[in-house]
N, C-alpha and C positions, 0 to 999 in steps of 0.2 A: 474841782477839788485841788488844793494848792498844797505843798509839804517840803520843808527844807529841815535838811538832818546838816552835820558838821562837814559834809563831805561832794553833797549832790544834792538838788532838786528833784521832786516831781509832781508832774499835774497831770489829771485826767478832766478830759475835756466830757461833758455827757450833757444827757436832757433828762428832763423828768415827763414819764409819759405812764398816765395813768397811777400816780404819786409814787411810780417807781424808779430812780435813776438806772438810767442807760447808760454805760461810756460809749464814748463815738470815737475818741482819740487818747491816746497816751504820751505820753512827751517825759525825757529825763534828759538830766544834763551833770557833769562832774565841775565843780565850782572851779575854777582856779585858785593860785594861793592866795592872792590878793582876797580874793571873795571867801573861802575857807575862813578869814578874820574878820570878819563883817557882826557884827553883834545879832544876834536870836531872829529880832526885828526888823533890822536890814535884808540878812537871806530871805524872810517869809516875802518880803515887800518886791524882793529881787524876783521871787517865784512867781506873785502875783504879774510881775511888770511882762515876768520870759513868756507865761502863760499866753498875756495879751498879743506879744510879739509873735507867737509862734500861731495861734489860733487868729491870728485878725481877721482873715478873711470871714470866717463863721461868724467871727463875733460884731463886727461892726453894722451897725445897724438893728444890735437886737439888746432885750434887755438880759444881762447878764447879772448870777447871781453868784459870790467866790463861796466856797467853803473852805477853813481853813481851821488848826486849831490853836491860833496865837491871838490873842482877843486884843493885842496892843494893833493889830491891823483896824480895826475896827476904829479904833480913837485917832487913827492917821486919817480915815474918812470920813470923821465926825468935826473933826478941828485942825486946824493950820498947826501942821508940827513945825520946829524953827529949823531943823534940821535939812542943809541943802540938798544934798542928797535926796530924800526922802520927800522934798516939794516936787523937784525933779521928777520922780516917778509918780509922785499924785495927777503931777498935771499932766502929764503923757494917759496917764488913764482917764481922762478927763475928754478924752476922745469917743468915750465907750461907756454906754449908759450902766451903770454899777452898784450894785448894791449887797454890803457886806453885812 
């Protein structure tokens, strides 16, 4: 689960076992000012990218599923956004089998 507010990130890393999620890990982070400006879509995208950076170990090699509640993520995995940035962190996740 992924969530970016105006201020900070966070994500909970878990598994679903027995169709109940479990959290395994927690992770938060305070944006800097640079990143604090980043538009709605950017932060969520930033959350999904810190998520993958900070869980890799867990995550590489398995099939990973985000929950998030910005449905604009969802059309960055569907289609080539034109936005640099934002291919940037597509193709970095592009390491890690993904499904939003």
């Amino acid at each position: 689960m992924c969530d970016a507010i105006d201020f900070a990130i966070r994500v909970v890393l878990g598994r679903k076992c027995d169709k109940i999620f479990r959290a395994i890990y927690y992770a938060s982070k305070t944006l800097n000012d640079a990143q604090q400006n980043y538009t709605t879509t950017k932060k969520e995208m930033l959350t999904v990218v810190l998520a993958c950076d900070k869980f890799w170990a867990y995550l590489i090699g398995a099939k990973m599923i985000v929950y998030t509640d910005h449905v604009a993520i969802q059309n960055i995995f569907a289609k080539k956004e034109e936005k640099s940035q934002l291919i940037q962190w597509f193709l970095l996740l592009q390491e890690f089998d993904v499904e939003i």
